[in-house]
LUMVEX-162089 format. One record per residue: residue number from 1; residue in one letter; z, x, y of N, C-alpha, C in turn. Coordinates in nm, 4 decimals. Atoms other than C-alpha are relative to their C-alpha. Example, Ala and Ser with C-alpha at 12.3 -4.5 7.8 and 13.67 -1.06 7.14 Angstrom:
2
1:a:0.0000:0.0890:-0.1190:0.7800:1.2300:-0.4500:0.0000:0.0900:0.1200;
2:s:-0.0060:-0.0820:-0.1190:0.7140:1.3670:-0.1060:0.0730:-0.0770:0.1090;
//
This chain:
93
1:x:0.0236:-0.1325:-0.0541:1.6046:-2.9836:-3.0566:-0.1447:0.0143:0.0452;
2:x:0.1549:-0.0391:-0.0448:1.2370:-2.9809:-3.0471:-0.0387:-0.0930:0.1146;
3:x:0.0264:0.0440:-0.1679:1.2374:-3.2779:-2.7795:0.0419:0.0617:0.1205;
4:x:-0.0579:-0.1131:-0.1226:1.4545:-3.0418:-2.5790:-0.1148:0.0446:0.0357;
5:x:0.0460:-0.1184:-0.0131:1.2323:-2.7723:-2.6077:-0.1428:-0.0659:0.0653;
6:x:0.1432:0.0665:-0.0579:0.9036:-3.0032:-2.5259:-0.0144:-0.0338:0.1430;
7:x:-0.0175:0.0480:-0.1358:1.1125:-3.1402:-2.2042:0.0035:0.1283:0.0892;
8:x:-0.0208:-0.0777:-0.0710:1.1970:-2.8347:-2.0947:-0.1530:0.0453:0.0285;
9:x:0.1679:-0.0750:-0.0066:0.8080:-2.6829:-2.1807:-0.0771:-0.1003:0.1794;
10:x:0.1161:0.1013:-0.1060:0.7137:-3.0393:-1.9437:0.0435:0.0413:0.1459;
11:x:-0.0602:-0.0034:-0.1593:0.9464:-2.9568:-1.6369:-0.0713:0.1816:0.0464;
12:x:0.0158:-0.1362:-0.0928:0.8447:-2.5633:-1.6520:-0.1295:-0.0279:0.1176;
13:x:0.1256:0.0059:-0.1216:0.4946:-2.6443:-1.4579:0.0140:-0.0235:0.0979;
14:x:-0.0694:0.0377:-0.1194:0.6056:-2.8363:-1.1926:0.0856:0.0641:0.0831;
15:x:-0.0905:-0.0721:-0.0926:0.9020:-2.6202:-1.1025:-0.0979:0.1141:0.0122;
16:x:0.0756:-0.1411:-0.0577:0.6592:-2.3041:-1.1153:-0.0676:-0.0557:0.1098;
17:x:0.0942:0.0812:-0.1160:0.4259:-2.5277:-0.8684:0.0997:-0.0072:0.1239;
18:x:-0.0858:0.0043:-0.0546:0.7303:-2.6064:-0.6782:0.0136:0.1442:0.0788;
19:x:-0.0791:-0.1054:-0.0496:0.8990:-2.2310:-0.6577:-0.1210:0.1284:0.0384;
20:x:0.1176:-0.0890:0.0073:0.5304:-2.0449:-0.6630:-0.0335:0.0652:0.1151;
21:x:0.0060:-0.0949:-0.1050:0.5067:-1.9302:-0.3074:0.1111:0.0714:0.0403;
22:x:-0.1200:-0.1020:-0.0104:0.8748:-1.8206:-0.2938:0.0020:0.1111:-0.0752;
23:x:0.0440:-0.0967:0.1404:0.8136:-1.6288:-0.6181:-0.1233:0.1437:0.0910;
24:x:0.0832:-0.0835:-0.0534:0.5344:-1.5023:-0.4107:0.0159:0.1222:0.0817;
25:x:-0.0731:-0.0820:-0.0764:0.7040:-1.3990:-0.0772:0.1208:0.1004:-0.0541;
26:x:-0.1130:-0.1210:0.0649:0.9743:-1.2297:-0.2824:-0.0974:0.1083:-0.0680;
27:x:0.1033:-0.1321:0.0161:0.6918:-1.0356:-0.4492:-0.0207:0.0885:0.1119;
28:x:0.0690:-0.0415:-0.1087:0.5464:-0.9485:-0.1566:0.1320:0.1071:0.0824;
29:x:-0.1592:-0.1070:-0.1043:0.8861:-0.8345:0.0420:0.0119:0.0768:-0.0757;
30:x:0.0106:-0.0903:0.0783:0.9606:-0.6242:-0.2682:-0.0936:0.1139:0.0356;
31:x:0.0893:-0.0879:0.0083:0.6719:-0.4584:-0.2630:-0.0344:0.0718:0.1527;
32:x:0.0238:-0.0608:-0.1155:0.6658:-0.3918:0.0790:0.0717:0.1272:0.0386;
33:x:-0.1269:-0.0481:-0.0029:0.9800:-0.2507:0.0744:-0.0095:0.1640:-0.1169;
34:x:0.0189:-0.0951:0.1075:0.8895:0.0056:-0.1934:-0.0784:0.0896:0.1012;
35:x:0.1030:-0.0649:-0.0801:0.5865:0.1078:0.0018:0.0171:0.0888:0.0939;
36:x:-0.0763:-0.0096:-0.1357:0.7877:0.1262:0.3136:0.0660:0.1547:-0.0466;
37:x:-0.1569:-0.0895:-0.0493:1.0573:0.3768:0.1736:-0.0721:0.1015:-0.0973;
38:x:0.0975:-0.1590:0.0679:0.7847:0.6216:-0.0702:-0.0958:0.0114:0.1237;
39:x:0.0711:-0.0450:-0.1171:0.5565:0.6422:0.2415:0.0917:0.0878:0.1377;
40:x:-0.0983:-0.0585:-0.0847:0.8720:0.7522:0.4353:0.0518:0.1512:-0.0922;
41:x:-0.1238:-0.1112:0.0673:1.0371:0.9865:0.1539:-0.1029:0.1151:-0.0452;
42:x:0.0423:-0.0942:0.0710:0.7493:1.1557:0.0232:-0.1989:0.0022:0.0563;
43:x:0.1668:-0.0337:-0.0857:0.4143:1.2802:0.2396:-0.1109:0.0237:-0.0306;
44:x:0.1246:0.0032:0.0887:0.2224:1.3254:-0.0157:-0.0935:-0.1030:-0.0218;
45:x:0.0653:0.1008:0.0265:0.1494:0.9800:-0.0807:-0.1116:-0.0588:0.1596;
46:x:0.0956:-0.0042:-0.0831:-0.0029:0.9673:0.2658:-0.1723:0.0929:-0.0165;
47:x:0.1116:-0.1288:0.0425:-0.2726:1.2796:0.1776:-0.0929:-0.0497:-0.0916;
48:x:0.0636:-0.0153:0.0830:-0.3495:1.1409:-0.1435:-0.0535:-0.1786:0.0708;
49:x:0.0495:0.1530:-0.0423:-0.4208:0.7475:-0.0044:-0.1193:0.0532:0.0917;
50:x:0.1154:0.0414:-0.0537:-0.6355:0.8899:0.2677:-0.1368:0.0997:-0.0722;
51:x:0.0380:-0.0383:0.0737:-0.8055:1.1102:0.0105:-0.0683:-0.0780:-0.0731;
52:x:0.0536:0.0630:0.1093:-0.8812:0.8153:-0.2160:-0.1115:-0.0661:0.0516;
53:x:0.0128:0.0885:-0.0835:-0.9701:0.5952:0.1024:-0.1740:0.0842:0.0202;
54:x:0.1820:-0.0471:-0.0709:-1.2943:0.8739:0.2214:-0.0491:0.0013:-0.1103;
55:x:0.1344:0.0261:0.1355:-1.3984:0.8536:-0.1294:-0.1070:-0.1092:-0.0191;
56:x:0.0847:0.1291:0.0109:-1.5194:0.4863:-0.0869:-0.0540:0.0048:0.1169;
57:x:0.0460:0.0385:-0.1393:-1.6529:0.5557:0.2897:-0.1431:0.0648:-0.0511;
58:x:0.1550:-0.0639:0.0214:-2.0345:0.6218:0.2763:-0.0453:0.0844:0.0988;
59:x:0.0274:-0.1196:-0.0941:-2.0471:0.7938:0.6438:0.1159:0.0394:0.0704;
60:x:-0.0838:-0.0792:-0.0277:-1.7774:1.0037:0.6832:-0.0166:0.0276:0.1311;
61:x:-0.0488:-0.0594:-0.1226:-1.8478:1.1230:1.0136:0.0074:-0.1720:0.1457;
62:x:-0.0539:0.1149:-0.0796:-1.8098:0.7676:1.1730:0.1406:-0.0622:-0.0263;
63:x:-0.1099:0.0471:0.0311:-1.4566:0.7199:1.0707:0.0905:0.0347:0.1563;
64:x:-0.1259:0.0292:-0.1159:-1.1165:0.6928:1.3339:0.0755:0.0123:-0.0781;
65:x:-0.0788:-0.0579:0.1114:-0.8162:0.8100:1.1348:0.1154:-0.0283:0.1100;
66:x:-0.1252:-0.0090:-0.1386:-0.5007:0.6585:1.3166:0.1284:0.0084:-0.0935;
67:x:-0.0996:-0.0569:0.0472:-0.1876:0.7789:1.1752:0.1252:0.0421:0.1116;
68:x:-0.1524:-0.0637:-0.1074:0.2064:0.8460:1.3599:-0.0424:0.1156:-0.0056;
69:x:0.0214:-0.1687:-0.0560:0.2388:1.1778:1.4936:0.0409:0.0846:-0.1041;
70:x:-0.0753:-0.0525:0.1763:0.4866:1.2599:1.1313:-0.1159:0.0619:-0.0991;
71:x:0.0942:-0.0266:0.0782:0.1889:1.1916:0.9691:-0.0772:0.0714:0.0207;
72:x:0.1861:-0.1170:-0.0520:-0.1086:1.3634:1.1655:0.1046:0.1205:-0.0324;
73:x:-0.0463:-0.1546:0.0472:0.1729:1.6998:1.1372:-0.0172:0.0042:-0.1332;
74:x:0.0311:-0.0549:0.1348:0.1614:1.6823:0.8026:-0.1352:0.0020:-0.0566;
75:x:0.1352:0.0080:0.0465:-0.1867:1.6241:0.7641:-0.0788:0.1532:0.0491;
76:x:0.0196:-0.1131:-0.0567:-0.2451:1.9132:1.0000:0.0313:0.0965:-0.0785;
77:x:-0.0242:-0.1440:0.0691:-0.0478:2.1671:0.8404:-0.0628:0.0127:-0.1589;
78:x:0.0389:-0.0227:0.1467:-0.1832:2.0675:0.5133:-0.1536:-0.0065:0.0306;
79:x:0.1493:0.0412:0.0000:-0.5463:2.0545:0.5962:-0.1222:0.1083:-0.0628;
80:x:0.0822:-0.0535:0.0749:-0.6991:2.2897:0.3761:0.0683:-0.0483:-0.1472;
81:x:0.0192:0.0668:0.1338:-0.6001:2.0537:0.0824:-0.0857:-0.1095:0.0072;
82:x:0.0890:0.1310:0.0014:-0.8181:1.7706:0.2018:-0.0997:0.0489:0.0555;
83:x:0.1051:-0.0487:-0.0285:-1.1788:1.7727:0.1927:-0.0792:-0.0274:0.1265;
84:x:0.0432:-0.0011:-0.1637:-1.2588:1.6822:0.5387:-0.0096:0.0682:0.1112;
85:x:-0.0315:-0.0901:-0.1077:-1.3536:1.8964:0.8080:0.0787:-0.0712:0.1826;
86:x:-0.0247:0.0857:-0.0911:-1.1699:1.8204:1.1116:-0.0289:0.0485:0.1290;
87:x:0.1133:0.0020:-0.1355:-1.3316:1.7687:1.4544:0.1257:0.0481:0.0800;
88:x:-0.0911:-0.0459:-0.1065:-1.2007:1.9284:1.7892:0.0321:-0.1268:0.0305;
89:x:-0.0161:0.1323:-0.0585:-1.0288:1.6778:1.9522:0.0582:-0.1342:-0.0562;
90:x:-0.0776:0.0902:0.0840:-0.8806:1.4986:1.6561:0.1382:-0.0321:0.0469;
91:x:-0.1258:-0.0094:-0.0369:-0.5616:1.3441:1.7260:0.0753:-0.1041:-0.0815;
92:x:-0.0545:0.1130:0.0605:-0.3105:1.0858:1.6593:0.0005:-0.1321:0.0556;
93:x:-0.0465:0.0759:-0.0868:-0.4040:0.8644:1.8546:-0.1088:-0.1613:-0.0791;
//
């Protein structure tokens, strides 16, 4: 039993080495896929990302903010929850 368990311990490395970028891309698609369908279902998570995003910018008034048109409406109508003033001429473009 315990040589089992030693052979098996010797083959796991190799096959992780082996299966390690598939492992990866399946991460990756997953996660995309998540991203994909809460960025679609729920608009909030747009508000609060670019919220988190001007926190780390040091000059705010040199930014470009490109966003779908879905998004800039909702950003619009909500724009006295985010602390940014917004310029004439802002768009979605």
């Amino acid at each position: 039993m315990t040589h089992l368990l030693e052979e098996f311990l010797c083959q796991r490395e190799p096959l992780y080495k082996v299966y390690e970028r598939d492992m990866l891309q399946l991460v990756l698609s997953i996660s995309k896929k998540i991203i994909r369908h809460e960025l679609q279902s729920n608009e909030e998570v747009v508000l609060s990302t670019l919220q988190e995003a001007f926190k780390q910018i040091v000059d705010q008034r040199k930014v470009r903010i490109r966003v779908n048109p879905v998004d800039f409406q909702f950003l619009h109508t909500h724009s006295d929850r985010w602390s940014l003033r917004k310029r004439s001429g802002m768009g979605s473009n």
